[in-house]
C-alpha positions in Angstrom: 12.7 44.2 -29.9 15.4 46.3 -31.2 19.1 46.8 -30.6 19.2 48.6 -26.8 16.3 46.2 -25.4 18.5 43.1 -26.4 21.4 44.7 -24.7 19.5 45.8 -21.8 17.9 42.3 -21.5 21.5 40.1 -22.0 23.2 42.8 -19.2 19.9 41.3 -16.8 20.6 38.0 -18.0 24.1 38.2 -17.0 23.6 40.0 -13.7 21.2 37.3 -12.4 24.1 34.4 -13.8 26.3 36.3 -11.8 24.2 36.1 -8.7 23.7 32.8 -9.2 27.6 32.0 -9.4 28.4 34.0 -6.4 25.5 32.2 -4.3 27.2 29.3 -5.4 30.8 30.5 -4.9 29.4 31.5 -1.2 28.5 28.2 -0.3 31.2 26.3 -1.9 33.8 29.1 -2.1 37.0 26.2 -2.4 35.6 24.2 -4.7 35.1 26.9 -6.7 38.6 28.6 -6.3 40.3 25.4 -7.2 38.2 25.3 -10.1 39.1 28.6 -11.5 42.6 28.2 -10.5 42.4 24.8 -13.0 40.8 27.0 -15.5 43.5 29.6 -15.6 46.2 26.9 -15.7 44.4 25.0 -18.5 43.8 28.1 -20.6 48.0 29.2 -19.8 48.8 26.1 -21.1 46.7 25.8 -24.1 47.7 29.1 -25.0 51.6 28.7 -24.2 52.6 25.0 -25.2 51.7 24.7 -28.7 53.5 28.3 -29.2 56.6 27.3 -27.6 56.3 23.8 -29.7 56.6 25.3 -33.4 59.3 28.4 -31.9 61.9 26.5 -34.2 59.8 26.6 -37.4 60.6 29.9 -39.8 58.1 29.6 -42.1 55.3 31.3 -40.3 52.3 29.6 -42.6 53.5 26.1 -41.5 54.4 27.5 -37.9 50.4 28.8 -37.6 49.2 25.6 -39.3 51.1 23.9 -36.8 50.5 25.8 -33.4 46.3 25.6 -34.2 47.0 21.9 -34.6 48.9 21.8 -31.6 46.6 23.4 -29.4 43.2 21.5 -31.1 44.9 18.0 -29.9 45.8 20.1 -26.3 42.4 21.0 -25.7 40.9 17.6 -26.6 43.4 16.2 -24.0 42.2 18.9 -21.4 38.6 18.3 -22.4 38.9 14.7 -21.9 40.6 15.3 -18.5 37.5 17.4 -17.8 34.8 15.2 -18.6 36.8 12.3 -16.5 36.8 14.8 -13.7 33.1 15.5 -14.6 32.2 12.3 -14.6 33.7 11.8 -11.2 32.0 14.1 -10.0 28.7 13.0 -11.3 29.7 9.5 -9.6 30.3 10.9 -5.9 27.1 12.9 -6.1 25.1 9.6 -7.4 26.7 7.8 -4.5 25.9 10.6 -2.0 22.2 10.8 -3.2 22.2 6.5 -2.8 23.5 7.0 0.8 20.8 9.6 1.2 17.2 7.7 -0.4 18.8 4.4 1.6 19.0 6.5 5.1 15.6 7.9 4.0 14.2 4.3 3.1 15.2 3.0 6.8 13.9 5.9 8.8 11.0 5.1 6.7 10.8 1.6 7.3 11.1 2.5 11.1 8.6 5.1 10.6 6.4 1.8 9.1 7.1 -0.4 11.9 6.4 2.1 14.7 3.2 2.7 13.4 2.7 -1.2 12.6 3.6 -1.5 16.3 1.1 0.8 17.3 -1.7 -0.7 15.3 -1.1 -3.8 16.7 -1.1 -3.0 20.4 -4.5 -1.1 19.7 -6.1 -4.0 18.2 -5.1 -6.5 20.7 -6.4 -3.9 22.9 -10.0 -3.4 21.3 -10.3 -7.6 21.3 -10.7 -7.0 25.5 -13.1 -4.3 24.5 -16.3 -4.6 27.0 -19.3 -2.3 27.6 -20.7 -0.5 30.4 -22.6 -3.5 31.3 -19.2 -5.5 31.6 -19.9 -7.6 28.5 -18.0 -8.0 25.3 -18.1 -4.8 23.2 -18.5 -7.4 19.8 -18.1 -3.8 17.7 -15.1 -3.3 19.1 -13.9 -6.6 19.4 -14.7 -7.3 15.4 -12.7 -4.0 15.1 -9.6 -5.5 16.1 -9.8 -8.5 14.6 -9.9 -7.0 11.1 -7.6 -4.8 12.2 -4.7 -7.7 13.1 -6.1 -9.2 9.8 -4.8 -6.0 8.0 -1.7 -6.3 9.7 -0.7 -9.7 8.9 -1.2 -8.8 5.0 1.7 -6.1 5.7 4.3 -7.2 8.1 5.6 -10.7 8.0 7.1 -10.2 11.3 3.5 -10.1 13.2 1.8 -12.6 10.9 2.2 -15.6 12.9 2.2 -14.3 16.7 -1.2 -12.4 15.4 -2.5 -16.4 14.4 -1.7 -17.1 18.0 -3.3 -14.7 19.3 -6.5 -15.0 17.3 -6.3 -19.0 17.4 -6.0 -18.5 21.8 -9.0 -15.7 22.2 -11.3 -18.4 20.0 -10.1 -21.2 22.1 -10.8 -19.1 25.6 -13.7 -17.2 24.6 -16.1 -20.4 22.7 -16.9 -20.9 25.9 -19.9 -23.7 25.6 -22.0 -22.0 27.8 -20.9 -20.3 31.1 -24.5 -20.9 33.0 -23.9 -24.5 32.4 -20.7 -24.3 33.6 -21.6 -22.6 36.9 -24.4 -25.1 37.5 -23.1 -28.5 37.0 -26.4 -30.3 37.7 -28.4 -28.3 35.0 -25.1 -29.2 33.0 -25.7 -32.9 33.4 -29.8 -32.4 33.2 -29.5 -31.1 30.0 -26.7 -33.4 28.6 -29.0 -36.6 29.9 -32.6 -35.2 28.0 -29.8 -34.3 24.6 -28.9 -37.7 24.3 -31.7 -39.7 24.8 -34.0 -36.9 22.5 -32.8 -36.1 19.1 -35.6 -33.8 18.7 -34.3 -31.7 22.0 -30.3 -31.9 20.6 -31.6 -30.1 17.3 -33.7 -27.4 18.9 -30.5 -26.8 21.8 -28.1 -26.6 19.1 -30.4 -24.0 17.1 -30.1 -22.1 20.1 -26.5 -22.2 20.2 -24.8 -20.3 17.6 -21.4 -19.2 17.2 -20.6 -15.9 18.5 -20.2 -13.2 16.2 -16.2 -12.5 17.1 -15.3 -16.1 17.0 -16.9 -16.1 13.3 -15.2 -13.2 12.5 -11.7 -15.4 13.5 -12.7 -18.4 11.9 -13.1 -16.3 8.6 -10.1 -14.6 8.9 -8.2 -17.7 9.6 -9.8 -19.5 6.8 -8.9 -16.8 4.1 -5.3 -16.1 5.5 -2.8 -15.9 2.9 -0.6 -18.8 4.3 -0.9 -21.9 5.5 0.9 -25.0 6.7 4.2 -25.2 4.2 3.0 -22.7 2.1 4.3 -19.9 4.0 4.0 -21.3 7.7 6.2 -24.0 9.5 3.8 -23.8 12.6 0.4 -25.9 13.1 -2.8 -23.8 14.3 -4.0 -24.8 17.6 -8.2 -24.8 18.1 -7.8 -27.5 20.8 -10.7 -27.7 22.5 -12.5 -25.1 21.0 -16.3 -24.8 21.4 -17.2 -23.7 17.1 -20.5 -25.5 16.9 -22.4 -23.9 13.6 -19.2 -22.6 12.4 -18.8 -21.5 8.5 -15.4 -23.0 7.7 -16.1 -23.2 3.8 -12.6 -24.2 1.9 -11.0 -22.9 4.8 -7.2 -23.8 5.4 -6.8 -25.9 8.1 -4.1 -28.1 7.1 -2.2 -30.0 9.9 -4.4 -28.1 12.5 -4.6 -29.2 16.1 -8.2 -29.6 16.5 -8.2 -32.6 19.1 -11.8 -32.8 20.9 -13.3 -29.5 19.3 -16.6 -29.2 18.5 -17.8 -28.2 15.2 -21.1 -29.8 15.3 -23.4 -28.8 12.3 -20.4 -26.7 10.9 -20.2 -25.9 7.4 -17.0 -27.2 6.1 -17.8 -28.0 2.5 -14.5 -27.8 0.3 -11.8 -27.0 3.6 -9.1 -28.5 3.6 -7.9 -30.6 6.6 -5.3 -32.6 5.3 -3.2 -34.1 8.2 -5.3 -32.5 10.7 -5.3 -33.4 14.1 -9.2 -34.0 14.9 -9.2 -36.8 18.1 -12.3 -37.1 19.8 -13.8 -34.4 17.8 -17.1 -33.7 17.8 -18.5 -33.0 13.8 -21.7 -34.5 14.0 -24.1 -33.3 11.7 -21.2 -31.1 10.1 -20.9 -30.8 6.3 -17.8 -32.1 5.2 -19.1 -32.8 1.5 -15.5 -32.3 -0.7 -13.5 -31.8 2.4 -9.9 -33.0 2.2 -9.2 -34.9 4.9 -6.1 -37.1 3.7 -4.1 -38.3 6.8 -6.0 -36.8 9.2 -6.4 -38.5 12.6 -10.2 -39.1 13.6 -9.9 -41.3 16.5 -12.5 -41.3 18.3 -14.4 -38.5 16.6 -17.6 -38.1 16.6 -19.0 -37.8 12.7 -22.7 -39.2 13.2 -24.9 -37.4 10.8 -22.5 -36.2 9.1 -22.3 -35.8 4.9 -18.9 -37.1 3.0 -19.8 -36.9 0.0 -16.8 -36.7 -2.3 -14.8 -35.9 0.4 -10.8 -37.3 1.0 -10.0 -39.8 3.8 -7.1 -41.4 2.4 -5.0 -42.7 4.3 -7.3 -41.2 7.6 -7.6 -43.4 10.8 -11.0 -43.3 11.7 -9.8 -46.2 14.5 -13.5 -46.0 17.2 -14.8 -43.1 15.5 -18.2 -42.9 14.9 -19.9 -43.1 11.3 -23.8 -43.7 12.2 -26.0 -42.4 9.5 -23.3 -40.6 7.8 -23.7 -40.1 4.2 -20.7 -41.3 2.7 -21.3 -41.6 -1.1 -18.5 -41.9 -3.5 -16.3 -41.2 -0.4 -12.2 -42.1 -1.0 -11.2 -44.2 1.6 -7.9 -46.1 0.5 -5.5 -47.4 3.2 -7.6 -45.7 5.6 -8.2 -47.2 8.9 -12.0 -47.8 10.2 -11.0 -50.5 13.0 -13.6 -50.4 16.1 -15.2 -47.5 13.6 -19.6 -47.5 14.2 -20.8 -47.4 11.4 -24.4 -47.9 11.6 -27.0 -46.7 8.7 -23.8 -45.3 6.7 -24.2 -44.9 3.4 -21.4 -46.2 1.6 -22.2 -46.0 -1.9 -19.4 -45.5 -4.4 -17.0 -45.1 -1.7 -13.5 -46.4 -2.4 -12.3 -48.9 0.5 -9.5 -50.2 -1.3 -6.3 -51.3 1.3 -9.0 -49.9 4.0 -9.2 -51.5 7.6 -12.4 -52.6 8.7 -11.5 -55.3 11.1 -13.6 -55.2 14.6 -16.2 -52.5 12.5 -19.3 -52.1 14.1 -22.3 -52.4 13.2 -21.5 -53.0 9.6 -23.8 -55.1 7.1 -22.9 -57.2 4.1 -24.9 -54.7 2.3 -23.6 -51.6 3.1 -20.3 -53.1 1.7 -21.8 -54.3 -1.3 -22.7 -51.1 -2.8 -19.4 -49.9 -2.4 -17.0 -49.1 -5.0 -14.2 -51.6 -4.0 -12.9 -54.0 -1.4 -9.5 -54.8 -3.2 -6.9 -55.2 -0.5 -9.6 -54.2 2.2 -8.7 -55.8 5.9 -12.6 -57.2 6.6 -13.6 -59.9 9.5 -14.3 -63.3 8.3 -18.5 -62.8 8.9 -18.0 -60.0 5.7 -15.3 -61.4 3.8 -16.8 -64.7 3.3 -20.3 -63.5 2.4 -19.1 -61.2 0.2 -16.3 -63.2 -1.8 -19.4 -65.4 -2.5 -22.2 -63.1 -3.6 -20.3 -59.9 -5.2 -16.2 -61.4 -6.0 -15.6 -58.4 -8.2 -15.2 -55.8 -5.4 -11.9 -57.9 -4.2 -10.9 -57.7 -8.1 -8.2 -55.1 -8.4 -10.0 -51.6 -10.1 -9.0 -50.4 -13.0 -10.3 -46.6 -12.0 
């Protein structure tokens, strides 16, 4: 590139500066007259003090010397002036540009919540879902159930009226069986031949499994990310709920309200239930191997059939309930209370009774209790705790487990 095209190019590069400017100057034409006016003062200034400051001095070396000197510290001053206004500047636009991305993040986080909102209304919505025959639309319905489940992992505002809602549509719609309920002689028929035939109560609760949008609640429930103190101050409420066959594996069901629900033949291996609420329950036949049931109240409950193993009732009152045939080996059952409890054919091999109440137990034999683990501190009746002082003294010795 020779001499002209350099020029030619530096005239286009200054003509497109100067656009720039004056687009600039258009838009912002004070700011920019107050900053030439500074300019021109500045530059007056620089020029005229340091002369006027060495117009005494004669000797015109020195007075040179002197004036450049002069006008170096000036221009420092005026450049430090100018980066302290720059820097102003800079300040008030970081400021302004906060104020901006904060009103941008809360019409954003309306945006969020509108469409939260939204989401939510249409899956409460799809869980009423029903076809053109008038029954449940279960595709829909399992729709908005994962749908709520989605919504409670984003917005702690709608996580716990969403467990209320899923915890009432299982608790209204585990209906045991409408049919029955519409013909209450049938009802009764069928609950006289259950009882006396154990054959018939396993082949009608085959029959009977848990609809597919209850499941779906149960396992949403089960997996949800908080639970009683960790995260929620509220207790869930399946009072009365109809979950025979239900899969509640190491579900989270701490302090729950589960008086006189039926989970019979459910799968709870490894959920916890600590302090739960289970009155009159029905679990029979329910797997409750490694379940944690520490505290929880199983009055009256019914638990025949069931298997314990390794589970936690510490500190559980099991006052009435009943225990026939329940597999309780290597069960913990300290300070827990077993008054009026039936425990008929249990196997209680292993299982800790230590501080345990036993008093008024029925059905109980001297050797069920002697192939437990220990007896130390355990409340028995005299026809037990004589018997087996005699024959086997070390289960009332103090354990050293």
């Amino acid at each position: 590139m020779d001499l002209r095209e350099e020029l030619r190019q530096l005239c286009k590069n200054a003509k497109q500066d100067a656009k720039k400017n004056y687009k600039k100057v258009k838009l912002h034409p004070l700011t920019h007259l107050i900053s030439i006016i500074i300019f021109t003062i500045a530059l007056v200034l620089l020029v005229a003090i340091p002369h006027l400051q060495v117009s005494e001095i004669n000797n015109a070396t020195e007075k040179a010397h002197q004036e450049n000197q002069d006008r170096t510290t000036l221009a420092q001053i005026f450049g430090g002036i100018a980066i302290g206004i720059g820097l102003y500047y800079t300040w008030k636009r970081i400021t302004i540009a906060e104020d901006e991305l904060k009103t941008i993040q809360e019409n954003l986080k309306v945006s969020q919540e509108g469409q939260i909102t939204e989401r939510f209304t249409r899956a409460v919505d799809q869980l009423g879902a029903i076809d053109q025959s008038r029954n449940p639309a279960i595709e829909i319905r399992l729709g908005g159930i994962y749908a709520l489940e989605r919504i409670t992992n984003e917005s702690e505002k709608d996580y716990w009226p969403i467990m209320e809602i899923l915890t009432a549509y299982a608790r209204k719609n585990s209906i045991v069986d409408s049919r029955l309920k519409e013909n209450s002689m049938t009802s009764k028929v069928i609950s006289m031949v259950i009882q006396t035939n154990k054959n018939a109560k396993k082949e009608y609760s085959k029959e009977r499994n848990i609809p597919l949008d209850i499941q779906a609640i149960l396992t949403v429930i089960g997996r949800r990310k908080n639970y009683l103190n960790y995260g929620e101050s509220n207790h869930l409420n399946l009072e009365m709920a109809y979950l025979q066959g239900a899969d509640l594996k190491d579900a989270h069901l701490e302090g729950a309200n589960l008086i006189d629900v039926n989970l019979e033949g459910a799968d709870l291996k490894g959920a916890n239930l600590e302090g739960a609420d289970l009155k009159d329950a029905n679990l029979e036949g329910a797997n409750l191997i490694d379940v944690n049931l520490e505290g929880a109240c199983l009055t009256g409950a019914n638990l025949e059939g069931v298997d314990l193993k390794d589970a936690n009732l510490e500190g559980a009152d099991l006052t009435g309930a009943h225990l026939e045939e329940a597999y309780m080996i290597d069960v913990h059952l300290e300070k827990s209370v077993l008054r009026d409890a039936h425990l008929e054919g249990a196997d209680l091999t292993g299982t800790n009774l230590e501080g345990a109440d036993l008093k008024q137990a029925k059905n109980l034999t001297i050797d069920q209790l002697s192939k437990v683990k220990t007896l130390y501190d355990a409340k028995l009746d005299e026809q037990y705790l004589i018997p087996l002082k005699e024959k086997y003294p070390t289960l009332f010795e103090e354990p050293e487990f």
